[in-house]
C-alpha positions as CSV (number, residue, x, y, z in Angstrom):
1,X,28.4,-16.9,44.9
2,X,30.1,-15.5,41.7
3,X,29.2,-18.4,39.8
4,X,25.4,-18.7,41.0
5,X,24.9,-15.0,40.1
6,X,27.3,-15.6,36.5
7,X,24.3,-18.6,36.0
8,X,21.5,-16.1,37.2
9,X,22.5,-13.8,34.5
10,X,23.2,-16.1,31.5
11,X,19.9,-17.8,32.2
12,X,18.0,-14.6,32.3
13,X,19.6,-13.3,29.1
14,X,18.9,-16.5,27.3
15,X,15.5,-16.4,27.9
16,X,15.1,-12.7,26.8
17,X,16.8,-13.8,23.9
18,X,14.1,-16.4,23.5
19,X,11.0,-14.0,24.4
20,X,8.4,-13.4,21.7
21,X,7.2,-10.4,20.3
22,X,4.0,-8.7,21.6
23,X,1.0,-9.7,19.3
24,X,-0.4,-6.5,17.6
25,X,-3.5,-4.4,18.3
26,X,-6.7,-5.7,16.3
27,X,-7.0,-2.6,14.3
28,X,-10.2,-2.2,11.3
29,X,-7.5,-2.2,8.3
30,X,-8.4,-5.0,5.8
31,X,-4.5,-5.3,5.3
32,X,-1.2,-3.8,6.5
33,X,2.6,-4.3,6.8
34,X,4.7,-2.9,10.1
35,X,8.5,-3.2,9.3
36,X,11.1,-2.1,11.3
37,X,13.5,-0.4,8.9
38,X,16.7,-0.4,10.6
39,X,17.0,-4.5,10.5
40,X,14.4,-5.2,7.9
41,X,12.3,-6.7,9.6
42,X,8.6,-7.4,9.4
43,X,6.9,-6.9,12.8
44,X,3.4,-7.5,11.9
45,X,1.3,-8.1,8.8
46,X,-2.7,-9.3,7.8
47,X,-2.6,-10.1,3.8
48,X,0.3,-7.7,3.0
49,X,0.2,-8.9,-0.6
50,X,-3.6,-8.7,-1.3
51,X,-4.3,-5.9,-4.2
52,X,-5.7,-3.0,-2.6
53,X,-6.5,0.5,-3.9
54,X,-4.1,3.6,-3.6
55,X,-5.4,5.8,-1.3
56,X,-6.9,9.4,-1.8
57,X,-3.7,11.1,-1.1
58,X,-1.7,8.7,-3.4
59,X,-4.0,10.0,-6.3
60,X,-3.5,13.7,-4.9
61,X,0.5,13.2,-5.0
62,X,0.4,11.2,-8.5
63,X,-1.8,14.2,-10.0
64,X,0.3,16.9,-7.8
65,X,3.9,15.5,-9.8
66,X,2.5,14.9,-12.7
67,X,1.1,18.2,-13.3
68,X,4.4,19.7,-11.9
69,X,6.3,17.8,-14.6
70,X,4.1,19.7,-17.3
71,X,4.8,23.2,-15.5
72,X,8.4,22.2,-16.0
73,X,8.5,21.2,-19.2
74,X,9.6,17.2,-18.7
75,X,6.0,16.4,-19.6
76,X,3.4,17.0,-22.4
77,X,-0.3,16.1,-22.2
């Protein structure tokens, strides 16, 4: 009996160890990345390396610590 439930379990972890990842939502983004950051890891992806414009709030941020750098003195216009 212990050795039919000690194959039970090894052949059920094996094939969890074996099971595929869950395919990812269709979502409307022309491209994006998913990574897990604790093992580096890319979870999904559609054309992660095509150019693409920054967004809105990237230009916000960019103008925000630029402008910041002038009020402190480690940048002239």
């Amino acid at each position: 009996m212990k050795r039919l439930f000690a194959l039970a379990l090894s052949l059920a972890l094996a094939s969890a160890a074996f099971a595929q990842a869950p395919q990812p939502p269709e979502i409307g983004a022309k491209s994006f990345l998913l990574l897990d950051l604790t093992s580096n890891q890319t979870l999904a992806e559609r054309d992660a390396d095509a150019p693409a414009d920054p967004a809105s709030l990237t230009k916000l941020m960019t103008a925000y610590l630029a402008f910041a750098a002038i009020h402190d003195s480690k940048l002239t216009l």
